[in-house]
C-alpha positions in Angstrom: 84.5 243.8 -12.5 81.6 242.1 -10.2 78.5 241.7 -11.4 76.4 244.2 -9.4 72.5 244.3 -9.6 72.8 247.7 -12.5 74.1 245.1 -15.0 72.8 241.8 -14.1 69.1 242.2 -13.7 68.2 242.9 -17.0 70.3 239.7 -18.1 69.0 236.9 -16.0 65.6 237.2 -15.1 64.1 235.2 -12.3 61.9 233.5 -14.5 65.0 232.2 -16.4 66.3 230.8 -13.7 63.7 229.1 -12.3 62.9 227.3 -15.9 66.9 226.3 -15.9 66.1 224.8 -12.1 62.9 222.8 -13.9 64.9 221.8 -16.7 68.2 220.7 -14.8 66.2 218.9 -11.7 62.6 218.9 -13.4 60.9 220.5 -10.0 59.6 224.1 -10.6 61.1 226.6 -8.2 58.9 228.5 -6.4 61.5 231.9 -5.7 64.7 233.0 -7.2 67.0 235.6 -5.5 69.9 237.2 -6.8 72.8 237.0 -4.1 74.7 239.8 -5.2 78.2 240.4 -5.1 79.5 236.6 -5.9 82.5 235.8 -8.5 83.9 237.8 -11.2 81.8 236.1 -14.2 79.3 234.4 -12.3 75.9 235.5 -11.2 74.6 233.2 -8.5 71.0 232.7 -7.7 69.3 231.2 -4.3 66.7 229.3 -5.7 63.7 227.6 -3.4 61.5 224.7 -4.4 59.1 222.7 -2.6 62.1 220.1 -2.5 64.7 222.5 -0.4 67.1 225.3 -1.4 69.7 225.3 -4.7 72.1 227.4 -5.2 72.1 228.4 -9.7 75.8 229.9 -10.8 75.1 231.6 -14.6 77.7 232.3 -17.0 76.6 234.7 -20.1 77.3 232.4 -22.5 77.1 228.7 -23.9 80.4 228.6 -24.2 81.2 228.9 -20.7 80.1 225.4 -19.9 83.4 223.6 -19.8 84.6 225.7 -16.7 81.4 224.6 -14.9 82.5 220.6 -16.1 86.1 221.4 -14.6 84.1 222.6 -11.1 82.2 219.5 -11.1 85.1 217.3 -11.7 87.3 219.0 -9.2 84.3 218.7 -6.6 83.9 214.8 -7.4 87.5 214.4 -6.6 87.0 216.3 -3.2 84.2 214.1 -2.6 86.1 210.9 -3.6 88.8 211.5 -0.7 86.1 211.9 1.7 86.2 215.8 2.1 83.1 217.7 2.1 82.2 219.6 -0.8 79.0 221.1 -2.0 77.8 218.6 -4.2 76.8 219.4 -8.1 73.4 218.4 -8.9 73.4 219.4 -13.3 75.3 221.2 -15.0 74.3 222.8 -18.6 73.1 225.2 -21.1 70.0 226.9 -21.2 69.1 229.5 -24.0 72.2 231.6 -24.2 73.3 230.7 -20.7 75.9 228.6 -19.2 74.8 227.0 -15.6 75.7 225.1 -12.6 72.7 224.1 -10.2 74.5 223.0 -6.5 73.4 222.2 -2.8 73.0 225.0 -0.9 75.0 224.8 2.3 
């Protein structure tokens, strides 16, 4: 099932995610926005910061972090052969969260 905006919102709260965005790139964010609708386990956020635009993928659980390592490895290699890839900026565990904190393209 898709996470859908009934049974995410009382999970994540914007405020979480923009203390994960201070502690992964230590610049507080200055709005959070769910974009609905994205991945299976994954809620993504559009996160905005005096700095630019992140994109934050959460996982409900700290356990979760390895397939967030595997996405950053996999996106290194892209990188490494000269394809374009969002690049991932941190990568860790918050509370009971997994995250991923990317460019936004």
């Amino acid at each position: 099932m898709r996470n859908s905006l009934r049974n995410i919102t009382d999970v994540v709260r914007a405020e979480t995610i923009k203390q994960i965005v201070f502690t992964a790139l230590w610049e507080p964010a200055t709005k959070a926005t769910l974009i609905p609708e994205q991945g299976n386990v994954n809620v993504a956020y559009d996160v905005e910061s005096r700095n630019g635009s992140v994109i934050v993928r959460v996982r409900f659980g700290r356990h979760d972090l390895n397939q967030y390592v595997r996405e950053r490895r996999c996106a290194e290699l892209i990188r490494a052969e000269h394809d374009w890839t969002p690049q991932v900026l941190a990568i860790g565990t918050y509370e009971d969260h997994s995250y991923s904190v990317r460019e936004k393209v």
